[in-house]
Backbone bond lengths (Angstrom), bond angles and torsions (degrees), N, CA, C in turn:
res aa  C-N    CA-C-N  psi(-1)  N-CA   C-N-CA  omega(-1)  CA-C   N-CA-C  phi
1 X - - - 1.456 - - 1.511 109.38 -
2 X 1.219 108.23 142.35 1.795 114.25 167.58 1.408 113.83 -144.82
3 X 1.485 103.20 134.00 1.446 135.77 179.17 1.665 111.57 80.58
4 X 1.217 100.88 155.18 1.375 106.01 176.71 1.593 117.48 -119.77
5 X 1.107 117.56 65.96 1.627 115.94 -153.82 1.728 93.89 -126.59
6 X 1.213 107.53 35.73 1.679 107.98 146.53 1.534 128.54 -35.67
7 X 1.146 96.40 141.40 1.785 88.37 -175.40 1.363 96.32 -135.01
8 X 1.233 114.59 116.58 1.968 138.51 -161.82 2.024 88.87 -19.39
9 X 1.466 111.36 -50.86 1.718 111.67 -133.19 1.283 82.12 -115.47
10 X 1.478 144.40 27.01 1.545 129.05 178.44 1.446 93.98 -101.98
11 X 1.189 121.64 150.13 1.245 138.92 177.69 1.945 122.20 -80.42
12 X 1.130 156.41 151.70 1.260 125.31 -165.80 1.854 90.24 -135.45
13 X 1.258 97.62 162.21 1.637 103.25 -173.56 1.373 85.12 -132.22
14 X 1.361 134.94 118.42 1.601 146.42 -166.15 2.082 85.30 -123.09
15 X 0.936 136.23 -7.46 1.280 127.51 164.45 1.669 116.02 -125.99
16 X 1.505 110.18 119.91 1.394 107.46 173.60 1.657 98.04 -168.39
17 X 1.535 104.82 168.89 1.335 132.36 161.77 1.620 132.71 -104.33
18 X 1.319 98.51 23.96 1.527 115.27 -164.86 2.140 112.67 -55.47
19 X 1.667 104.58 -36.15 1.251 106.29 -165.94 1.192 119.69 -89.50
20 X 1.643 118.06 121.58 1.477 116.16 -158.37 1.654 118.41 -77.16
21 X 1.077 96.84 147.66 1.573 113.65 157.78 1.857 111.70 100.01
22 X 1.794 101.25 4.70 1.396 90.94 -171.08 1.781 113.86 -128.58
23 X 1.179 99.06 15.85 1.583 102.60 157.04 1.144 101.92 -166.31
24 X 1.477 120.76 -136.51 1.548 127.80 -164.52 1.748 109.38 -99.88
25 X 1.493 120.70 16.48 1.465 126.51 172.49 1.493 109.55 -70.11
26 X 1.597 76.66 -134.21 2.114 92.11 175.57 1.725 98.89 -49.15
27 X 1.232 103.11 133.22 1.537 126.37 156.10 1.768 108.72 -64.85
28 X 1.279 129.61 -29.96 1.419 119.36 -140.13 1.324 108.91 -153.31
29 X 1.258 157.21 174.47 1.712 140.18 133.23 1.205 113.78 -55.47
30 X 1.655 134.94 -40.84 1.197 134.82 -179.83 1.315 97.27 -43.35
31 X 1.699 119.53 -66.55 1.637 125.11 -135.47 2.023 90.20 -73.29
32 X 1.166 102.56 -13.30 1.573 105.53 -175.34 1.617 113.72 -78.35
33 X 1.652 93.35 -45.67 1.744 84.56 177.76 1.558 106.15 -86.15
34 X 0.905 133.44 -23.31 1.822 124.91 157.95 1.333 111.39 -38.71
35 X 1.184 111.45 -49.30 1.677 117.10 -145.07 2.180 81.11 -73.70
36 X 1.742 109.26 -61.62 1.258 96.25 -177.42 1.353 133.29 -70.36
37 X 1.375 115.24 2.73 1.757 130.64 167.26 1.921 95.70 -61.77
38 X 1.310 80.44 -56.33 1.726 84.85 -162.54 1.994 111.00 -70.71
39 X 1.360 104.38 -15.70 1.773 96.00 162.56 1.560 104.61 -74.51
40 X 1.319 119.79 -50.65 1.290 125.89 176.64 1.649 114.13 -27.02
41 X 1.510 94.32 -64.08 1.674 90.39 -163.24 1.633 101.75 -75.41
42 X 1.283 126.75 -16.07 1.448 107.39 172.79 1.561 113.15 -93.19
43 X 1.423 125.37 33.40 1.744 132.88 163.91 1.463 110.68 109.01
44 X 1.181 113.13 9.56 2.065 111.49 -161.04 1.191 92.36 -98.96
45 X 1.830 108.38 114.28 1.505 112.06 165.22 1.336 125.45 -91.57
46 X 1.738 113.25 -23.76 1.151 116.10 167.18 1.612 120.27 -139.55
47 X 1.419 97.00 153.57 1.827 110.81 -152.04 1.775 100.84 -125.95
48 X 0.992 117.41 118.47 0.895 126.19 -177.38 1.928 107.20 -100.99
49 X 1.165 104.80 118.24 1.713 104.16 -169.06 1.755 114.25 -92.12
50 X 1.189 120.13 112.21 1.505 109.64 -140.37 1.626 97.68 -125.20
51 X 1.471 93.45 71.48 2.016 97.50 -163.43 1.691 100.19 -72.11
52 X 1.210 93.60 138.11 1.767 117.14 170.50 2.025 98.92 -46.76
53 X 1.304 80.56 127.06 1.965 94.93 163.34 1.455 86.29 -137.32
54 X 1.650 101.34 132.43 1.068 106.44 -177.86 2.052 98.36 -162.17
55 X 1.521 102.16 108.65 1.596 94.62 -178.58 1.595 106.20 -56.06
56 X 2.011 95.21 131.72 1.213 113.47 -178.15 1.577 125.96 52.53
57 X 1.516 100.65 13.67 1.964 76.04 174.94 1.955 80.25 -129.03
58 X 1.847 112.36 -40.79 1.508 95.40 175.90 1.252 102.64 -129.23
59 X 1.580 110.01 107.71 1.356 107.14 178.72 1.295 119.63 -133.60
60 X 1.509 117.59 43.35 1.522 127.23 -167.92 1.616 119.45 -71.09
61 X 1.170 111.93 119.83 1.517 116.73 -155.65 2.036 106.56 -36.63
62 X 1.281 97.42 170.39 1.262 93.74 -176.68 1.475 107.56 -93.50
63 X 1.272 121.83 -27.81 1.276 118.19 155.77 1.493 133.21 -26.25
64 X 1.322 96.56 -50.62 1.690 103.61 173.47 1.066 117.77 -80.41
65 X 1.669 133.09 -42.63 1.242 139.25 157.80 1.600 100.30 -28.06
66 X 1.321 123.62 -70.40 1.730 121.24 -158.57 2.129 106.02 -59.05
67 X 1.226 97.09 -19.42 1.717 113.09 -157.07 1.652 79.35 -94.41
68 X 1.354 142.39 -78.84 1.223 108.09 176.00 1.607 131.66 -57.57
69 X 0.878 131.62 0.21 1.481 135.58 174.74 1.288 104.20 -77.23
70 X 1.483 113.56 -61.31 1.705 103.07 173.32 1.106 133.55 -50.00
71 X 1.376 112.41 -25.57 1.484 103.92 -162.63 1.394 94.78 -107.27
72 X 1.506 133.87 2.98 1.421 139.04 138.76 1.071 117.30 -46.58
73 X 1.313 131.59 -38.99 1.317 156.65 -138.71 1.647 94.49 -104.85
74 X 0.951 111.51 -78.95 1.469 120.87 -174.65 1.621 119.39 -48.16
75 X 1.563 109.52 -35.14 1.413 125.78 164.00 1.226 114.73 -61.28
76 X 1.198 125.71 -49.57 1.407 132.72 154.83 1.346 133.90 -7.63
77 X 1.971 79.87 -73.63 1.762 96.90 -172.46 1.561 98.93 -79.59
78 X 1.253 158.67 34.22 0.993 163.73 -123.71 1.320 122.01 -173.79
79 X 1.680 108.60 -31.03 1.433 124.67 169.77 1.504 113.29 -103.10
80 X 1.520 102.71 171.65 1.057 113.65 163.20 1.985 125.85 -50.67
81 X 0.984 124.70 -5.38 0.871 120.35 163.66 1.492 122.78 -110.62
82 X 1.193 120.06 49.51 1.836 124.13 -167.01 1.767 103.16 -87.70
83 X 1.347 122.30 16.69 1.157 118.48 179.90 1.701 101.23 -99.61
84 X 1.491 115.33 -17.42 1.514 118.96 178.57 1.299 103.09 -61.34
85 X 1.396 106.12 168.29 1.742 112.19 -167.28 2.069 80.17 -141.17
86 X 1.096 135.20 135.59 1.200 156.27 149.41 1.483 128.85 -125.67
87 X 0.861 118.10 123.04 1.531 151.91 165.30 1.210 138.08 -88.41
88 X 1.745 109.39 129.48 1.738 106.14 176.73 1.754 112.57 -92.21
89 X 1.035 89.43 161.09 1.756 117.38 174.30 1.214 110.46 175.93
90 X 1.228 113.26 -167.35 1.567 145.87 -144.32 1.285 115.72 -108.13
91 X 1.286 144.95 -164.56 1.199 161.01 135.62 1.293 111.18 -151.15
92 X 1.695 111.03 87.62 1.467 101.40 -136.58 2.324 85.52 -97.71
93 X 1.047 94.09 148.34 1.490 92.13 178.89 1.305 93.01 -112.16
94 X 2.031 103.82 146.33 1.474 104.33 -156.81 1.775 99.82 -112.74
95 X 1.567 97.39 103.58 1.398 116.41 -172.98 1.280 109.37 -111.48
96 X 1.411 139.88 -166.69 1.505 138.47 153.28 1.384 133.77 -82.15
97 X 1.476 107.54 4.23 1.438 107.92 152.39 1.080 113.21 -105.65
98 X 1.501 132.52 5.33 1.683 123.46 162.81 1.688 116.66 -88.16
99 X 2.079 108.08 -21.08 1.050 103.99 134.18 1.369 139.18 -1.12
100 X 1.645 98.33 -96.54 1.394 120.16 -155.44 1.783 98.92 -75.94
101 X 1.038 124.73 -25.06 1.227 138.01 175.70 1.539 108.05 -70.48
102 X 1.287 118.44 -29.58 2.014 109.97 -179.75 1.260 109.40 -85.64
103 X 1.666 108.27 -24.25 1.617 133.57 -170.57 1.718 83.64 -66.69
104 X 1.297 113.75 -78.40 1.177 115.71 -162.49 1.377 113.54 -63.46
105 X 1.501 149.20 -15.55 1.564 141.26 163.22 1.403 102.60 -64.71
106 X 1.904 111.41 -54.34 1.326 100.22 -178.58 1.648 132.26 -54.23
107 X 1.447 105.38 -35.64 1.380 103.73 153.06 1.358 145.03 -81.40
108 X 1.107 111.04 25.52 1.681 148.14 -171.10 1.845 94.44 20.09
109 X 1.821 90.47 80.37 1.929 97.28 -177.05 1.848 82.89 -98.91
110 X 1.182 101.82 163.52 1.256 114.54 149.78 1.214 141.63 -77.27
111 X 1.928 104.98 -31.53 1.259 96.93 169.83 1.767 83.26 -140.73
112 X 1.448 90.63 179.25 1.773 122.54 158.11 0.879 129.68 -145.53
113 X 1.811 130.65 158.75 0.799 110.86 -162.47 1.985 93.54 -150.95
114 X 1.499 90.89 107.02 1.575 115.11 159.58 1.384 132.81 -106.62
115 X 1.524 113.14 140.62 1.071 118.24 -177.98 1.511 116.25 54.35
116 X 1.267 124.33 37.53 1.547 125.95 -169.09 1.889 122.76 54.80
117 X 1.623 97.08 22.97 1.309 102.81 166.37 1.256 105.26 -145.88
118 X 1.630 97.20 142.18 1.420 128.39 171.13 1.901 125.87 -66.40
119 X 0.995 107.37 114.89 1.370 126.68 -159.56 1.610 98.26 -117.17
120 X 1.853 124.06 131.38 1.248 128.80 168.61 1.729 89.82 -101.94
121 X 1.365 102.95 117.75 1.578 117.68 166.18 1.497 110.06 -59.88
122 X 1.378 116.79 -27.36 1.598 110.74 -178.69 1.249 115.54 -90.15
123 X 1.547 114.52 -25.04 1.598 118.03 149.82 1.497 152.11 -65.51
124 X 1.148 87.61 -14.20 1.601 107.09 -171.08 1.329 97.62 -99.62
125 X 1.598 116.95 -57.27 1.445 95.94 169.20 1.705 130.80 -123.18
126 X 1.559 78.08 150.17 1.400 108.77 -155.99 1.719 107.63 -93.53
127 X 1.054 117.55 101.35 1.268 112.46 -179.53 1.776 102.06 -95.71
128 X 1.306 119.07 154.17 1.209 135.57 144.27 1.601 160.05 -94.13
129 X 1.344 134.82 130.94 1.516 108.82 -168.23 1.424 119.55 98.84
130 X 1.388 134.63 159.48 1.385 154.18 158.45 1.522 105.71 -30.51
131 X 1.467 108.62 -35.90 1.682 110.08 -145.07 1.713 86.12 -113.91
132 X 1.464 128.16 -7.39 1.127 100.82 -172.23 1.856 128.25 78.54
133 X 1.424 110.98 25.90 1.132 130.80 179.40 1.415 135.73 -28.88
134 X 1.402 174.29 -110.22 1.265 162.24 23.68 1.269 95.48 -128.97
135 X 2.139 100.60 160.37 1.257 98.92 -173.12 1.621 91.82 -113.10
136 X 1.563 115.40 170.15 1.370 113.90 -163.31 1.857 87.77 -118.51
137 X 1.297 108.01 163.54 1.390 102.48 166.71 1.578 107.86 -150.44
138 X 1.041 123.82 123.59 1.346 109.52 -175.59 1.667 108.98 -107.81
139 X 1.738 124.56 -153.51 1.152 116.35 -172.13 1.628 86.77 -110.99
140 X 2.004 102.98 151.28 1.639 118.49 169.27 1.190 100.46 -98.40
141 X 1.865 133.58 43.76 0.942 110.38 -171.94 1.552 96.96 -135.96
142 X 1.351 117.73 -10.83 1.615 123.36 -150.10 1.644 91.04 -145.31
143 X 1.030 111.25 157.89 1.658 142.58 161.20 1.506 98.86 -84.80
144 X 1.226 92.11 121.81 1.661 119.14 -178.74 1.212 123.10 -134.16
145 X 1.545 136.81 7.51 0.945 130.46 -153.72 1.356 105.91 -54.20
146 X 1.190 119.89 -50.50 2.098 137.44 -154.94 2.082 92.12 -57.18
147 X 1.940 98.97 -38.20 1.679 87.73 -177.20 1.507 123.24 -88.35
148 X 1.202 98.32 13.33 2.081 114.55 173.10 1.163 107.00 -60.39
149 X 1.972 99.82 -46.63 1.379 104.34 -160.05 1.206 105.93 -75.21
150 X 1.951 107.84 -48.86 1.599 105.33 -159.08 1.931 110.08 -69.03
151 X 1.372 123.45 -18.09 1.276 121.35 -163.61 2.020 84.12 -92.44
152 X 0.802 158.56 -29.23 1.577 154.07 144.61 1.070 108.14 -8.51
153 X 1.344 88.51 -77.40 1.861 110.12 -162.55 1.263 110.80 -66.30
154 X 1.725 121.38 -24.35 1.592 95.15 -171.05 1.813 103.20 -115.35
155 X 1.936 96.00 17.57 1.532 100.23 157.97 1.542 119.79 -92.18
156 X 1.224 100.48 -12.83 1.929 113.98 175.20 1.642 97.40 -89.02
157 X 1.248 123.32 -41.09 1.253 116.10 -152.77 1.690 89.87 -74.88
158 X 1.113 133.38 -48.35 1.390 151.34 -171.10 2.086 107.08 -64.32
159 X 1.673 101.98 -3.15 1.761 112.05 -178.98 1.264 103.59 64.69
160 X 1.102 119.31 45.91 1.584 123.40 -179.02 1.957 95.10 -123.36
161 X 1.286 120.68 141.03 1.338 124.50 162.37 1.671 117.01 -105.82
162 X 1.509 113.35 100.68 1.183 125.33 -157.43 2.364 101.05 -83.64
163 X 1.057 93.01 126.37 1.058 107.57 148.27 1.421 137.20 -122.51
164 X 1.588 107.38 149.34 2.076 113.42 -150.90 1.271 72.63 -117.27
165 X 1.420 99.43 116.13 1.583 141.24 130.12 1.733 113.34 -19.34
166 X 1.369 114.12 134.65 1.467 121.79 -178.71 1.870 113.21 1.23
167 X 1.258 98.15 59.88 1.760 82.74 177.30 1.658 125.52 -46.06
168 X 1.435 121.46 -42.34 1.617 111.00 154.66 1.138 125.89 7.66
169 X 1.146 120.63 -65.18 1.513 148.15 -151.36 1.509 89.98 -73.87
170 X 1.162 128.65 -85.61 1.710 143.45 -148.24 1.489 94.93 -44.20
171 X 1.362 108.09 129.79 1.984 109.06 160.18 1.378 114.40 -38.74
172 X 1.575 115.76 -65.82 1.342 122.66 -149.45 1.646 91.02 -88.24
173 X 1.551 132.19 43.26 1.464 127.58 163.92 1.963 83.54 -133.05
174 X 1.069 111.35 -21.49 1.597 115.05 -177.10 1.818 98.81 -77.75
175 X 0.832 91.26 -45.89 1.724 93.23 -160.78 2.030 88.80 -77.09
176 X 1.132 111.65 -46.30 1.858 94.04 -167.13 1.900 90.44 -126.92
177 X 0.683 121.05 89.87 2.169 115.27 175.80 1.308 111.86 -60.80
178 X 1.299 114.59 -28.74 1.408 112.94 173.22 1.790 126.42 -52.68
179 X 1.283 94.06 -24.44 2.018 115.19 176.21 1.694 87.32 -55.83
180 X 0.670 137.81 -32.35 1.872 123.79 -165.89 1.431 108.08 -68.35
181 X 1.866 115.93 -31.77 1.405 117.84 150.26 1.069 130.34 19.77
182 X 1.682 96.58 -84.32 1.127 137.15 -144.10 0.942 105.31 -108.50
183 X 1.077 138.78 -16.99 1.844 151.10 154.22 1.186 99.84 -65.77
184 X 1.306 131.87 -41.60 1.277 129.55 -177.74 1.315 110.23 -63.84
185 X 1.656 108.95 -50.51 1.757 103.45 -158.98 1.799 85.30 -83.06
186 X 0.684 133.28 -25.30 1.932 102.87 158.20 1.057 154.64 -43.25
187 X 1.539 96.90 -18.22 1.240 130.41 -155.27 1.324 152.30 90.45
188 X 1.436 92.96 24.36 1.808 100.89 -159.18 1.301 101.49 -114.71
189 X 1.376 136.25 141.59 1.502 153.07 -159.55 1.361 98.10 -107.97
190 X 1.431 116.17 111.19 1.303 125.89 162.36 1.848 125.46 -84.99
191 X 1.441 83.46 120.04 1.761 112.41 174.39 1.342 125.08 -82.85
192 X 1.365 132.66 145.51 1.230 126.87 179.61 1.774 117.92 -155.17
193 X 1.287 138.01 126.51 1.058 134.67 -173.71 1.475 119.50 -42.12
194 X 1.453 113.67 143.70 1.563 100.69 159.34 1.306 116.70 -74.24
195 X 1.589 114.91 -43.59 1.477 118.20 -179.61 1.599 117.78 -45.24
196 X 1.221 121.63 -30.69 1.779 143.75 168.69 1.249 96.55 -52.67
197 X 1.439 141.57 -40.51 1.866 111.52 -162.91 1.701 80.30 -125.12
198 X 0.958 130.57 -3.34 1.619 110.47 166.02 2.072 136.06 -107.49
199 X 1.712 74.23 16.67 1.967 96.45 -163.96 2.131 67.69 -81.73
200 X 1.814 91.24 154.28 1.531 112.44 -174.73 1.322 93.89 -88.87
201 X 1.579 147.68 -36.50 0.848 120.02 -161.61 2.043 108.89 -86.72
202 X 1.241 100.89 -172.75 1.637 93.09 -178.27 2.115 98.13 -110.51
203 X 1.430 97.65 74.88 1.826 88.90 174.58 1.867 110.63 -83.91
204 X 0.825 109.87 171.17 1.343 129.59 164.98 1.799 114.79 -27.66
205 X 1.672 80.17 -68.97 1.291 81.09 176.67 1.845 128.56 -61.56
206 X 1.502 123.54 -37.90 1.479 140.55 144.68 1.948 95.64 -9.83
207 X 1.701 86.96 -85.96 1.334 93.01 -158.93 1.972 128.60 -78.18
208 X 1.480 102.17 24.95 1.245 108.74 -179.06 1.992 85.96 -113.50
209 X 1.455 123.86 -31.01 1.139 137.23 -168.51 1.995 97.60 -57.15
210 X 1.398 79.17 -59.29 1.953 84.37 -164.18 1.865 104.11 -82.44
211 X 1.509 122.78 -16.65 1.056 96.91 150.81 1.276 157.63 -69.14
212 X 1.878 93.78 -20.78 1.641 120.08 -178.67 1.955 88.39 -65.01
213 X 1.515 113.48 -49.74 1.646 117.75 -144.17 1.907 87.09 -56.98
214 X 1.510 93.40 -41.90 1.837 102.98 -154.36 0.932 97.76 -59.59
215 X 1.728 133.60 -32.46 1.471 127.67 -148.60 1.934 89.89 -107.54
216 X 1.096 123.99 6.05 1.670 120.40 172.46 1.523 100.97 71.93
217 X 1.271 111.99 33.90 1.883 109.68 179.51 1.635 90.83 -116.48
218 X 1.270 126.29 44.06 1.265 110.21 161.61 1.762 109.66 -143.60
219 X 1.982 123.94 134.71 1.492 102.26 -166.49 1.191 90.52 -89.49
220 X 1.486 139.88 -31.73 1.316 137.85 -139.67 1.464 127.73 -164.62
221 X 1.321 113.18 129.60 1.286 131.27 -173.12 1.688 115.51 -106.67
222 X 1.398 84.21 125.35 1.781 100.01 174.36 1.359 131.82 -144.55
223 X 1.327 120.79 135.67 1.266 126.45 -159.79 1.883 110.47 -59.55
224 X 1.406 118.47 -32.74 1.750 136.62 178.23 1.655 85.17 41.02
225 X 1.692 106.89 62.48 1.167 105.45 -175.96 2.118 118.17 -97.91
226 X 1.211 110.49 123.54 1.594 102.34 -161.90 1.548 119.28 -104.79
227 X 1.499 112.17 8.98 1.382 106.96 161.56 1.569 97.78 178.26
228 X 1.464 119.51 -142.35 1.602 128.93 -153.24 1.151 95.45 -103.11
229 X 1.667 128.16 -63.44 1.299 114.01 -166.45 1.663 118.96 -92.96
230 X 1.353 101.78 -46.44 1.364 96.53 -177.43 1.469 136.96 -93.46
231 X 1.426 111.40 1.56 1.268 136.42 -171.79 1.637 104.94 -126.96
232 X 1.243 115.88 17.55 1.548 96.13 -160.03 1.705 131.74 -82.66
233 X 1.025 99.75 152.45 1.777 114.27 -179.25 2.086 106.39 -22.13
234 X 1.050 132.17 97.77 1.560 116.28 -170.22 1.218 108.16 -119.30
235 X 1.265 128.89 36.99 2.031 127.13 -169.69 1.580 104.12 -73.87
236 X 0.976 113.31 -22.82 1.714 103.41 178.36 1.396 121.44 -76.79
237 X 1.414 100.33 -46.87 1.675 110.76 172.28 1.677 112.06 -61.56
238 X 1.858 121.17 -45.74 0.971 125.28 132.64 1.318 130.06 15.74
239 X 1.216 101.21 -91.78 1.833 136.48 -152.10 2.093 86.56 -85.37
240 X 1.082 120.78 -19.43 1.689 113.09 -157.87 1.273 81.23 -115.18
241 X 1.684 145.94 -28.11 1.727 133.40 174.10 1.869 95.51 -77.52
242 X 0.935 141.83 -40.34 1.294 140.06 -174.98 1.658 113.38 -53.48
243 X 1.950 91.38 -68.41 1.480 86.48 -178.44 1.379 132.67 -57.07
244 X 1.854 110.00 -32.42 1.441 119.85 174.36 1.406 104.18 -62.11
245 X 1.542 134.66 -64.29 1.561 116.16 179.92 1.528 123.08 -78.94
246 X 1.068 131.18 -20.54 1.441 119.15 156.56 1.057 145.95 -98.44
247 X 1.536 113.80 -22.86 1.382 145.51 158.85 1.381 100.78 118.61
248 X 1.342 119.11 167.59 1.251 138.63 -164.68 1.473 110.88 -61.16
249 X 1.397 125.06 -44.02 1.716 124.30 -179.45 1.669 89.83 -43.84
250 X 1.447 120.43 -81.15 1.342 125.25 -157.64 1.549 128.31 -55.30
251 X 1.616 91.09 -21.20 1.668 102.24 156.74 1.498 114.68 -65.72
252 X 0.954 121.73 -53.60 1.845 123.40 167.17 0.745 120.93 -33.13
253 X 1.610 126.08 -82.16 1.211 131.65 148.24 1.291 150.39 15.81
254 X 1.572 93.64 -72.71 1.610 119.50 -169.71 2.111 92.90 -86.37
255 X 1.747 125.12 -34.98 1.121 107.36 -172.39 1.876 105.31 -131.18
256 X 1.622 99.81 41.94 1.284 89.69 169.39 1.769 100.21 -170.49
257 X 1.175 106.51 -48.79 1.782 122.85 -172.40 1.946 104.66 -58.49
258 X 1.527 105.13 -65.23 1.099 99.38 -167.12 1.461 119.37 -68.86
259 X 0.973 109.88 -44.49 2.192 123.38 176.27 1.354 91.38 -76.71
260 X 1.346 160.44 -0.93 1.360 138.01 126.18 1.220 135.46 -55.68
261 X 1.450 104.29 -27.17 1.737 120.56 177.42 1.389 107.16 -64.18
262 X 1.462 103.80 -63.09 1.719 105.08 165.82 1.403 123.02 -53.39
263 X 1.383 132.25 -23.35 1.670 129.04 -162.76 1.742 92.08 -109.31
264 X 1.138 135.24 -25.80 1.280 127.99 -155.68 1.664 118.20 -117.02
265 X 1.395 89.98 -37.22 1.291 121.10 175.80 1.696 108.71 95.23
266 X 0.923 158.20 2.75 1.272 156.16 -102.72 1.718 83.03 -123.62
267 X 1.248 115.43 165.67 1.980 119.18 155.15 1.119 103.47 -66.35
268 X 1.794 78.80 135.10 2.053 97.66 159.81 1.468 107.92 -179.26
269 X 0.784 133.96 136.42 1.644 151.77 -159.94 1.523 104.74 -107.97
270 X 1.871 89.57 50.22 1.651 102.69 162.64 1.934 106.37 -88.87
C-alpha cells in the first residue's frame, strides 16, 4: 500500500480491474485513467487494484504488475485527482498453488516450489491495508463449501485478513446464503458486486445479493469493475440504490465505512 490521503467522505472500491495490461480489465492506460476519472467523479477516493492471479489462465509476472502500478500512480499524482489513494493486490483465485503460497508466507519461506516452479511467497502475495487484506476468489462453477473454510483458515492462519470476492456468484452461497456465517465467524469479510443488486433483471445472483444485504450478512460492496461499457465503474448509482432502500448509515458502510476500517484502521463496527 502507498499513501494515506483518505478523505473522511470518499467512498473506497477495494474490488476492481482498473490497471492496464495485466489481465482481463483495462485494455489500455487510456481505458485505465477514464475508468478512475469516472470513480472519482462519482465520490471514490480510494481504489484498490485487485489484478486476477489465477494458475495458468492469469499469471502475468509481478514485475509488470508493480511497473504498471507506478506509472498509474505517478499519473495520478499529476492530475487533478492526486488526493485519491490507490492500491495493489490480487484477486487471488483459491487453487493449489495459492495453497502452497499462504503455507509458505505463513511460514515466512522465501521461496516455493510448485509444479517445478519457483515462487517468492513474499512476492506473490500482496496483501493490503492496516489489517493486511487479500481478496479470495473461488469457482461459479462447483460447490465448494468444505474450500470456504479451508482457504479462510490458512489466509488467517498465514496473518492475512481474507476477504471473499462477489459471494452471489458461488452455487453453494446460492443454494444455502446463510454459509457466509461461518465465513464470517472465521474471519472472513464478505464482498458483493454492485452490478448484482442493480442488474434489471431478477437472476440468482440479484436475489441471493439483496438477501445477504437485507439480512446484514454482507461487509462490503464493490464495483470488480473491468472496463467502460460493460463492466463499468457504478458507486454513485450504487451509493443512491442503498441509501433509498436501506438508508444512508448502510450505504456508508457497505461502500466506504467498513473496508476503510480494515485499510485505514480508523473505528467502525464492521
Amino acid at each position: 500500500m502507498i499513501g494515506f490521503r483518505y478523505k473522511a467522505n470518499g467512498l473506497i472500491d477495494s474490488h476492481c480491474h482498473i490497471l492496464p495490461y495485466v489481465d482481463d480489465g483495462a485494455e489500455d492506460f487510456g481505458t485505465a485513467t477514464e475508468m478512475l476519472a469516472r470513480e472519482y467523479s462519482q465520490g471514490v477516493r480510494t481504489v484498490v487494484m485487485t489484478v486476477h492471479y489465477r494458475y495458468e489462465m492469469f499469471d502475468t509476472p509481478i514485475k509488470k504488475v508493480y511497473l504498471q502500478f507506478d506509472e498509474l500512480y505517478g499519473w495520478l499524482n499529476d492530475s487533478y485527482m492526486n488526493d485519491m489513494d490507490i492500491m495493489l493486490c490480487r484477486e487471488y483465485y483459491c487453487d493449489d498453488r495459492l495453497l502452497a503460497l499462504l503455507d509458505g508466507y505463513g511460514n515466512n519461506q522465501n521461496e516455493i516450489i510448485y509444479d517445478e516452479k519457483k515462487y517468492s511467497p513474499k512476492e506473490e502475495i500482496i496483501p493490503y491495508g492496516k489489517n493486511k487484506c487479500i481478496l479470495l476468489e473461488f469457482s461459479s462453477g462447483r460447490m465448494q463449501e468444505l474450500e470456504f473454510e479451508l482457504y479462510v483458515k490458512k489466509a488467517s492462519n498465514a496473518g492475512l485478513t481474507p476477504i471473499i470476492a462477489h459471494v452471489e456468484r458461488y452455487p453453494a452461497v446460492q443454494e444455502r446464503p446463510t454459509i457466509v456465517c461461518k465465513m464470517r465467524d472465521l474471519g472472513a469479510y464478505i464482498q458483493v458486486n454492485c452490478d448484482s443488486i442493480l442488474s434489471r433483471g431478477n437472476s440468482k445472483e440479484k436475489q441471493v445479493a439483496v438477501e445477504l444485504i437485507k439480512n446484514r450478512m454482507v461487509d462490503i460492496l464493490a464495483s470488480d469493475s473491468h472496463d467502460l461499457k460493460m463492466r463499468s465503474p457504478n458507486f454513485k448509482k450504487c451509493y443512491n440504490f442503498l441509501e433509498r432502500k436501506y438508508g444512508k448509515k448502510t450505504a456508508n458502510e457497505l461502500l466506504r465505512d467498513n473496508v476503510g476500517a480494515l485499510i485505514y484502521g480508523f473505528e467502525n463496527n464492521c
